[in-house]
C-alpha positions as CSV (number, residue, x, y, z in Angstrom):
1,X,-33.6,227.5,84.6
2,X,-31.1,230.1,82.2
3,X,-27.8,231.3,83.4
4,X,-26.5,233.9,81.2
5,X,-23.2,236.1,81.7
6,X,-21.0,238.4,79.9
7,X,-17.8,240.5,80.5
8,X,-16.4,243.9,79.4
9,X,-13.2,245.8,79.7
10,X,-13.9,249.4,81.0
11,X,-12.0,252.5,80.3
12,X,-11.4,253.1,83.9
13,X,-10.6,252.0,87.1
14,X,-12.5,249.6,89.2
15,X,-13.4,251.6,91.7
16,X,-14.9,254.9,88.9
17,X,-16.2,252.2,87.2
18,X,-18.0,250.6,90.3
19,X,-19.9,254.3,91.7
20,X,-21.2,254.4,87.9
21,X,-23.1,251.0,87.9
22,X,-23.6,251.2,91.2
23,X,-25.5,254.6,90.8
24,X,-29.1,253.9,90.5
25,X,-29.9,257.1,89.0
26,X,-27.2,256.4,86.1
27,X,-28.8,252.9,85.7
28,X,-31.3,254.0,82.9
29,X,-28.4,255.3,80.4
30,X,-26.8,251.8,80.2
31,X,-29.7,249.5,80.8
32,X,-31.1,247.7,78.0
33,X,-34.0,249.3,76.4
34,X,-37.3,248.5,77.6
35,X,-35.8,248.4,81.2
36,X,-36.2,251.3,83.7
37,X,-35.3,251.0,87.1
38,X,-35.9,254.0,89.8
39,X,-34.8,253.7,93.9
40,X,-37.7,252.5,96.0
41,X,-36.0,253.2,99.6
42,X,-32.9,251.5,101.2
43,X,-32.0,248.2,99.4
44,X,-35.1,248.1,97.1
45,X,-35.6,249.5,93.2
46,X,-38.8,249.2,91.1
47,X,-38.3,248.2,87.8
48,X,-40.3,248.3,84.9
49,X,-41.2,248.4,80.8
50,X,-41.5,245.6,78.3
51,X,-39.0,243.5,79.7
52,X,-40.0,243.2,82.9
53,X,-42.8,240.3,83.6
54,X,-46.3,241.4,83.6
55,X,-47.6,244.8,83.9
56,X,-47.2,247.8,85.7
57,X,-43.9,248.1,88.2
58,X,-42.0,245.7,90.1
59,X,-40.3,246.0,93.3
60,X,-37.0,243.9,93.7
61,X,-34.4,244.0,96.3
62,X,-30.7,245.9,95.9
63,X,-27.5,245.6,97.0
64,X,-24.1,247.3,96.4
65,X,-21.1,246.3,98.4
66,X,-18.3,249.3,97.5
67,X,-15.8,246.7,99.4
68,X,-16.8,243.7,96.9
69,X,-16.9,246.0,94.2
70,X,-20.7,244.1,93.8
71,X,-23.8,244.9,92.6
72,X,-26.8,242.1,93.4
73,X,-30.7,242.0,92.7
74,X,-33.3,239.7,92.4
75,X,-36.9,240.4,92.1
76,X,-39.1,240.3,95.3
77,X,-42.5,239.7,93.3
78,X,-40.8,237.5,90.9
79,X,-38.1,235.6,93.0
80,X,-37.3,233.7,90.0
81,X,-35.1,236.9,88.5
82,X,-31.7,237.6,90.0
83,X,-28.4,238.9,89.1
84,X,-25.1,240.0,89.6
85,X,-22.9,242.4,88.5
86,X,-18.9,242.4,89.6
87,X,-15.9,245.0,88.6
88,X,-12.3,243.7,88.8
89,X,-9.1,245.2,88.2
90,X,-7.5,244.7,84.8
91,X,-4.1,246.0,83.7
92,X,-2.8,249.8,83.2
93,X,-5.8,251.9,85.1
94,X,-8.4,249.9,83.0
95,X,-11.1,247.3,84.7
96,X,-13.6,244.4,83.9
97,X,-17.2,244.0,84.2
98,X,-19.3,240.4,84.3
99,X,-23.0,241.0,84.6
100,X,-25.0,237.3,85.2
101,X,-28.6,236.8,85.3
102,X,-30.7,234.1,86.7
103,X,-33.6,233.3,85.0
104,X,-35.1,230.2,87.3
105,X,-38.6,230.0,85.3
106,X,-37.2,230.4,82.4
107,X,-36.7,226.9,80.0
108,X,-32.8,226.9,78.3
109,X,-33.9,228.2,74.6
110,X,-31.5,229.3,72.0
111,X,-33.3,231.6,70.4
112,X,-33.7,233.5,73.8
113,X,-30.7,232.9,75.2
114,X,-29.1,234.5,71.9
115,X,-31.4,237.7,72.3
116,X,-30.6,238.0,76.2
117,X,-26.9,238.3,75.8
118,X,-27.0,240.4,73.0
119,X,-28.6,242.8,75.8
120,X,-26.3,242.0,78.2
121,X,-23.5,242.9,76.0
122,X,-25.1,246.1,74.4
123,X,-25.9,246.7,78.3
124,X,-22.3,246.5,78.6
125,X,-21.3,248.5,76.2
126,X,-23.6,251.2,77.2
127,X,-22.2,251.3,80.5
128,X,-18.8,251.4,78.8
129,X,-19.8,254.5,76.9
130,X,-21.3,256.3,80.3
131,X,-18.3,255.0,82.0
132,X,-15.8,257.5,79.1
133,X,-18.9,260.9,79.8
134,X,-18.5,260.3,82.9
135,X,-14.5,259.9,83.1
136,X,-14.7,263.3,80.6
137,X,-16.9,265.4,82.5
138,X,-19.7,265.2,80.6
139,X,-21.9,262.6,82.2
């Protein structure tokens, strides 16, 4: 099993922050590369490209709790992928963002582990950057 996590400041408040991650249809702008994800019906996404197991697309489950300021998913065809992501206030108007993924099949490697946050945190700063378009109008 892998465990993996990473955390952000945003530009904005938790709440602005939360309807953008939250917003399934946003998802692909900040979502690593090789990752697309589209709604499926209530509480489900597909997912697919290179980074998601096998071929084709992948139906997982979805949840977004406005009151948690919470994001979860895990993968119904793969139950051994699941995640988290969770907004928090932070000081002067800003907030925080930790994303953490399960990988429950997945062997502790470094090499891997090295390449999976560095797409966390790019992830993360993508979402940053939608977070500012989207705070200027222009997302």
């Amino acid at each position: 099993m892998a465990e993996f996590e990473a955390t952000r400041g945003m530009p904005a408040d938790s709440v602005l922050v939360f309807g953008v991650a939250s917003d399934v249809d946003l998802m692909d702008r900040w979502l690593p590369p090789g990752l697309s994800v589209s709604g499926s019906g209530p509480g489900l996404l597909e997912a697919g490209g290179e980074l998601v197991p096998g071929t084709g697309r992948h139906e997982g489950l979805f949840r977004a709790s406005e009151e948690q300021l919470r994001v979860e998913w895990g993968g119904r065809d793969h139950p051994d992928y699941a995640g988290w992501l969770q907004v928090s206030d932070a000081t002067g108007g800003t907030s925080e963002v930790t994303v953490h993924i399960s990988l429950l099949d997945e062997r502790d490697d470094s090499q891997r582990a090295a390449e999976v946050r560095e797409l966390l945190d790019r992830s993360l700063d993508q979402l940053a950057d939608e977070v500012v378009r989207y705070v200027s109008g222009s997302g």
